[in-house]
MARGUVEX-712676 format. One record per residue (C-alpha): residue in three letters; x, y, z. Coordinates in steps of 0.25 Angstrom, whole numbers, plus 2048, in hexadecimal, padded with zeros to 3 digits. Example, Ala and Ser with C-alpha at 12.3 -4.5 7.8 and 13.67 -1.06 7.14 Angstrom:
ALA8317EE81F SER8377FC81D 
***
This chain:
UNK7CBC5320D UNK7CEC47208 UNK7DAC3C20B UNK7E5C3C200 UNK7E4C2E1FA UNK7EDC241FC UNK7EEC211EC UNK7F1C2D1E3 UNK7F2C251D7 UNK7E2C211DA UNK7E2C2F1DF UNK7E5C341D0 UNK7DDC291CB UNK7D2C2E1D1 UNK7D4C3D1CD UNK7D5C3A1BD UNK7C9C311BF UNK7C2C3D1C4 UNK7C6C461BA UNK7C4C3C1B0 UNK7B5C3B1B4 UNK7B3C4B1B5 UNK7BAC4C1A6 UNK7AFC421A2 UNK7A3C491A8 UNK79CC3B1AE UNK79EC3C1BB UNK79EC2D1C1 UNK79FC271CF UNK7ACC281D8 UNK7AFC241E5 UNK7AFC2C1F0 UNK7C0C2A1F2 UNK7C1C2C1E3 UNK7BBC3A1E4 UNK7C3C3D1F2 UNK7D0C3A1EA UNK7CDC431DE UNK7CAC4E1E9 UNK7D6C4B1F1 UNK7DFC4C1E5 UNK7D8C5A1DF UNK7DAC5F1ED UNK7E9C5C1EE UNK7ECC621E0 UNK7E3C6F1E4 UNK7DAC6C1DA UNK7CFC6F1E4 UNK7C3C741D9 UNK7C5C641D2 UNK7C4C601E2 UNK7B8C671E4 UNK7B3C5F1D5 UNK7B6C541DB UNK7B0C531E9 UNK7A2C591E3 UNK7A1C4E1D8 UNK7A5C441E5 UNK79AC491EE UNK790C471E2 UNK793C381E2 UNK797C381F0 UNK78BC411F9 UNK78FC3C205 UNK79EC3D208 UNK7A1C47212 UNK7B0C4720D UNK7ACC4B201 UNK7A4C56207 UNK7AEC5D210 UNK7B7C5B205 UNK7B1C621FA UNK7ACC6D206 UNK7BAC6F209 UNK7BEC701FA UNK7B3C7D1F8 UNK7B8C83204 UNK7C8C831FF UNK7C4C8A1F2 UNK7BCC951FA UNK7AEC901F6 UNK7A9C8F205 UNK79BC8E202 UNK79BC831F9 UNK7A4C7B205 UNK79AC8020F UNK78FC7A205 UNK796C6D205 UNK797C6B214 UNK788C6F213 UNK785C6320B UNK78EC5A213 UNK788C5E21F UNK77CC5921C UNK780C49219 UNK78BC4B225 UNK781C56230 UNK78AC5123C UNK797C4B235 UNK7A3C5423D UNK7ADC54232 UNK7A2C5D22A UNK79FC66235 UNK7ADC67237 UNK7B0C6B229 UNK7A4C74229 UNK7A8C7A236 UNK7B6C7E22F UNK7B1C82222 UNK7A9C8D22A UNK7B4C91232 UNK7BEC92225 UNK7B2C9A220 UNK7B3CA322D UNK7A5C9F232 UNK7AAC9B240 UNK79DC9A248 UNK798C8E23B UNK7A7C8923E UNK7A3C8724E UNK795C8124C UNK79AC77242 UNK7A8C7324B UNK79EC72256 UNK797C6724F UNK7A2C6124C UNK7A6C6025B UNK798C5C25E UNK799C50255 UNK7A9C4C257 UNK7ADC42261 UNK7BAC4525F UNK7BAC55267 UNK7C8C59269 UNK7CAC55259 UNK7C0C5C253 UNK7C2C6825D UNK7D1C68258 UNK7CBC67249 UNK7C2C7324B UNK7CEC7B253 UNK7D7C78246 UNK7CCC7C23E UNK7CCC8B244 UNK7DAC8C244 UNK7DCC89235 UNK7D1C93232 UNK7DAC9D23A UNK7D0C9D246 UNK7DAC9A251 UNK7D6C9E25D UNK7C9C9425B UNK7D4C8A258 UNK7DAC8C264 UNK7CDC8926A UNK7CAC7D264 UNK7D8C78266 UNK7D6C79275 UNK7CAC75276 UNK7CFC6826E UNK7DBC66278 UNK7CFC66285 UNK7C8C5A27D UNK7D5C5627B UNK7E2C58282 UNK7EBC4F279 UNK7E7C5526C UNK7F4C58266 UNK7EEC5F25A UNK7E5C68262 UNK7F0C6C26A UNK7FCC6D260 UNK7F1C78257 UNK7ECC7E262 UNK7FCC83267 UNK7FDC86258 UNK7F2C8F258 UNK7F6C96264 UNK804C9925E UNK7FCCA0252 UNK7F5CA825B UNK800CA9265 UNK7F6CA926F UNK7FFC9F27A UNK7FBCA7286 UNK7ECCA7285 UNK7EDC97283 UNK7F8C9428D UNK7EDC91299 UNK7E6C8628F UNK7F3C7F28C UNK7F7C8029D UNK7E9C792A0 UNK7EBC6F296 UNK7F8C6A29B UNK7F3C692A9 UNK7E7C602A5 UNK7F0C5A299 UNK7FDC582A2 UNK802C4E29C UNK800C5228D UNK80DC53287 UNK807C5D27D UNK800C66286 UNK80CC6928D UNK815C69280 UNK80AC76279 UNK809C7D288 UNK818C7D286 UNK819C84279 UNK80DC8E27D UNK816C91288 UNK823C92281 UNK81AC9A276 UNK817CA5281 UNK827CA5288 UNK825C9E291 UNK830C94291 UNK832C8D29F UNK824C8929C UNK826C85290 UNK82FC7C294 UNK829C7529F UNK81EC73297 UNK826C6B28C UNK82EC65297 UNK820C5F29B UNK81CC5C28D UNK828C5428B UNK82AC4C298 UNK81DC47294 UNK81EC43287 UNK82EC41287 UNK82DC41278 UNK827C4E276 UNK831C5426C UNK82AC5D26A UNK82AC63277 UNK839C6027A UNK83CC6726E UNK835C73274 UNK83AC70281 UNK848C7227B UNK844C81276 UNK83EC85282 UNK84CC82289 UNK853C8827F UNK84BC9627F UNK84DC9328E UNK85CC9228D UNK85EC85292 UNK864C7F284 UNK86AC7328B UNK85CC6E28E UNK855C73281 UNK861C6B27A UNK85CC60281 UNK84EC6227D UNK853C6326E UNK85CC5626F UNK852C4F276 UNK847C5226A UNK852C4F25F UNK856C3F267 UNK846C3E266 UNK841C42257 UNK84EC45251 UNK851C5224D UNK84BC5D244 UNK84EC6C23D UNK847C72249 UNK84FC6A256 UNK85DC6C24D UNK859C7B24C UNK856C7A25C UNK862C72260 UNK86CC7B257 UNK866C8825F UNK868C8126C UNK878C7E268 UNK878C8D264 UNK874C91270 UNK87DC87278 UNK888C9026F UNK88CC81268 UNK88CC86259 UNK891C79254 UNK885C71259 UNK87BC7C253 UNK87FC7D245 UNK87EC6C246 UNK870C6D24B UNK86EC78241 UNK873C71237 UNK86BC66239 UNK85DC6F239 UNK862C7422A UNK863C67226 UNK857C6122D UNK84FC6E229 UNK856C7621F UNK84AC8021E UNK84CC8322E UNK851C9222C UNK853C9323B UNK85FC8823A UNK867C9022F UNK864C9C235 UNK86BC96242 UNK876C9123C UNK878C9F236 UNK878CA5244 UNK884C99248 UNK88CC9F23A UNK88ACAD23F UNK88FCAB24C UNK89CCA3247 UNK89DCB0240 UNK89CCA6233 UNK894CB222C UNK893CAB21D UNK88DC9E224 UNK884CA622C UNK87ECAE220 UNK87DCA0218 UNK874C9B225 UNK86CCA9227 UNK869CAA217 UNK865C9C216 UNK85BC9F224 UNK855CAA21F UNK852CA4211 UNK84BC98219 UNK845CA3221 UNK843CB221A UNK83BCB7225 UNK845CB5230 UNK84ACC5234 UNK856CBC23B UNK85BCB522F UNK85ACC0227 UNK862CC8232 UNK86DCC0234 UNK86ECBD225 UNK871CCA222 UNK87CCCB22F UNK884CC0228 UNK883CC421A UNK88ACD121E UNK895CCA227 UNK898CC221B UNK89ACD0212 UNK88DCCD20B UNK888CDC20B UNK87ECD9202 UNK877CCE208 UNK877CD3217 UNK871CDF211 UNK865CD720A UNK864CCF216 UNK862CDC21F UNK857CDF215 UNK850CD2217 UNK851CD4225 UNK84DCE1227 UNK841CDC221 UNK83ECD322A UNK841CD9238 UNK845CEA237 UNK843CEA245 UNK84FCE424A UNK85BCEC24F UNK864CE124B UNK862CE123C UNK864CF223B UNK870CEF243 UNK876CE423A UNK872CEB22F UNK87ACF7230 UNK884CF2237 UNK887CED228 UNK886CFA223 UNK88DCFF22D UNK898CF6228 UNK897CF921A UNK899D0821D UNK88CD0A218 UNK887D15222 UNK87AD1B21A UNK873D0E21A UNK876D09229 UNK870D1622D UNK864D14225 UNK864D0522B UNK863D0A238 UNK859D17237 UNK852D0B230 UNK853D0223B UNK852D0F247 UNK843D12240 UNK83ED02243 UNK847D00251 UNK847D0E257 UNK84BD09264 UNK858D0225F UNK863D08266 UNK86ED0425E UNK869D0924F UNK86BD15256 UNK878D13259 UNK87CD0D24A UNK875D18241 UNK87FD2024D UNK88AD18248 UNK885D1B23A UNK885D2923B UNK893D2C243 UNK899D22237 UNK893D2D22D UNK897D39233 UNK888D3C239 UNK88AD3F247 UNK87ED47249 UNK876D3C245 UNK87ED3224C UNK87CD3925A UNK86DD3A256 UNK86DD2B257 UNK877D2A260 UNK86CD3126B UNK861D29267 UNK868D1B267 UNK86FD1F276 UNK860D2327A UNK85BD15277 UNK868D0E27B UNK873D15281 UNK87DD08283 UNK87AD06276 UNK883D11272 UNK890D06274 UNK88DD02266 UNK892D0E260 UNK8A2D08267 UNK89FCFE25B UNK8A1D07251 UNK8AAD12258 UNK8B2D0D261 UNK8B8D1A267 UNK8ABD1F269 UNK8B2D29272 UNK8B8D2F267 UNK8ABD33262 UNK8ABD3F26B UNK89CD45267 UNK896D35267 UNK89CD31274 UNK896D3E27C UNK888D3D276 UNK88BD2C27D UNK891D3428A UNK886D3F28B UNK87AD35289 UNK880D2B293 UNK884D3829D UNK875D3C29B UNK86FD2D29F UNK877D2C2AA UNK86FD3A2B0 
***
């Protein structure tokens, strides 16, 4: 496609003097850049069928452009007419047989088209006649991944990084692609042998390091960025993932360190705020997170993950208003986080909004119905509120999806002695002590004097009595 021109009021110029001449129906002579500017304006404003107009009356006067040729290709082929772009490279191919920018584009048009082994031949070509190998083969590998054929990306992508180790592009794309086909192990061997013919390629070391922080395995990780960084000492980029690794490690004096050391460098962003903020919450220094937090909101009020951290400090103050204001705002950034939605609903109730908690549960449940903790939250509200029959149709609910969760046994147990149920009660009561017998000590949360309860506590006795055999 074309260069947007550096004039538009000659740009516009051009336009109405084109649609001017069309209007009149006497087609005269324009330069070549004349008709490149009416088509890169038509393309712009998606007015691709005046585009097309355009670049056909332009080849008429102008046979032998091969811009105008690939262009007008590529506007068949967006508007699903394959065979007319095919036709047009066809044409083309015969002023330009060996021109590579051609093949290329006819290679990818055939590979859009699905046509891989057309696709091979022509990008074979293409490399026969480049000088420039490892950018061409880098060209073809994004060619593949675009049309969603990745694992020949991938392919490409190494075989551009053999031609040529320090190709940043080739190598950033080609960890991307691994990422979508989470396929770190199988390509860990290839990133090993190319640091140790590469050793003192800052971004070999940097990508084995996320390959290997991708598959767990940390202390790797971080010796890879720790090289990747003593190389190149202003690799941010590393030391910013350097700083994660200790953090995930534990070592949050040294991943502070890593973060501090990226923020004196580049200065500071959403994402090292976020960082440093979970560091100090860590460290237990809730003070220095909510200023790091803040700071994120206001660097990057879109980040849900700040708000929903600075939610997490409210709740642990017991601050609950101020924790619902961060969790609502989190989970409207982010209405597909399950945690958001959870701890919304937590805080809306411990502020007495009753209502709120229950929609947020809702949205919750939604998201994630197989997690004990929501079921439990849950009807620990209704448990509050008296309201028996819908804690126990909470908890059956959440027994059908976790059948192995021990203490929604003992809360529909609860449920039931709170009602007067007891043969129900001990029904669940042997079920929940079969799956988690010290579990049982939940049950002193809601009757203290157990003991009292003379039937409970010798079902409790028998079971312990008959483990103990």
């Amino acid at each position: 496609m074309f260069e947007e021109p550096e004039n538009l009021r000659e740009q516009q110029e051009n336009v109405k003097k084109f649609e001017e001449m069309l209007s009149s129906g006497s087609i005269h002579f324009m330069d070549v850049g004349v008709f490149e500017s009416v088509v890169t304006y038509y393309q712009g404003t998606g007015k691709i069928k005046k585009a097309i107009k355009a670049c056909t009356i332009a080849l008429e006067q102008h046979p032998y452009s091969l811009d105008l040729f690939l262009t007008l290709s590529q506007l068949y082929n967006s508007t699903g007419e394959h065979q007319k772009a095919f036709e047009v490279l066809e044409q083309a191919e015969s002023y330009f047989p060996n021109d590579y920018d051609l093949l290329f584009v006819k290679g990818s048009l055939y590979l859009q088209n699905n046509r891989k082994r057309e696709a091979h031949e022509y990008f074979s070509r293409v490399l026969d006649a480049s000088e420039d190998k490892d950018e061409e083969l880098f060209n073809i590998g994004f060619a593949y991944q675009i049309s969603n054929h990745i694992d020949e990306a991938i392919d490409y992508y190494k075989q551009a990084l053999t031609e040529n180790p320090e190709n940043d592009d080739a190598l950033d794309e080609l960890v991307y692609c691994l990422e979508i086909t989470e396929a770190f192990d199988q390509e860990i061997d290839f990133f090993e042998a190319f640091v140790e013919k590469n050793p003192y390629y800052d971004g070999a070391w940097y990508n084995l390091g996320v390959l290997y922080e991708k598959t767990g395995n940390l202390k790797k990780a971080q010796q890879a960025f720790e090289y990747s960084s003593s190389i190149n000492e202003t690799n941010t980029p590393a030391i910013f993932q350097l700083g994660q690794v200790y953090y995930e490690l534990g070592d949050l004096d040294k991943a502070l360190d890593m973060y501090n050391k990226v923020l004196k460098e580049e200065g500071g962003d959403a994402e090292l705020f976020l960082k440093i903020g979970q560091v100090y919450i860590s460290l237990g220094e809730f003070d220095k997170a909510v200023k790091n937090f803040q700071k994120a909101i206001d660097s990057d009020p879109e980040l849900y993950e700040s708000w929903y951290f600075m939610g997490l400090i409210m709740e642990f103050e017991e601050k609950w208003m101020q924790a619902a204001h961060f969790f609502k705002k989190s989970f409207e950034l982010n209405s597909g986080d399950y945690n958001s939605a959870l701890k919304l609903a937590q805080n809306e109730y411990k502020t007495g909004n009753v209502n709120s908690a229950e929609e947020a549960f809702q949205q919750a449940e939604i998201l994630n119905p197989m997690d004990t903790d929501l079921y439990v939250s849950w009807s620990e509200m209704y448990l509050e509120e008296n309201n028996f029959d819908q804690a126990i149709g909470l908890l059956k609910s959440g027994v059908e999806e976790l059948p192995e969760s021990a203490i929604l046994y003992y809360r529909l147990v609860v449920c039931f002695l709170k009602t007067g149920n007891y043969q129900k009660a001990f029904q669940y009561l042997e079920n929940a002590l079969l799956l988690d017998f010290e579990g049982h000590a939940d049950l002193y949360n809601y009757f203290p004097d157990l003991e009292a309860n003379k039937m409970l506590y010798n079902i409790i006795n028998q079971f312990r009595e008959g483990e103990n055999e």
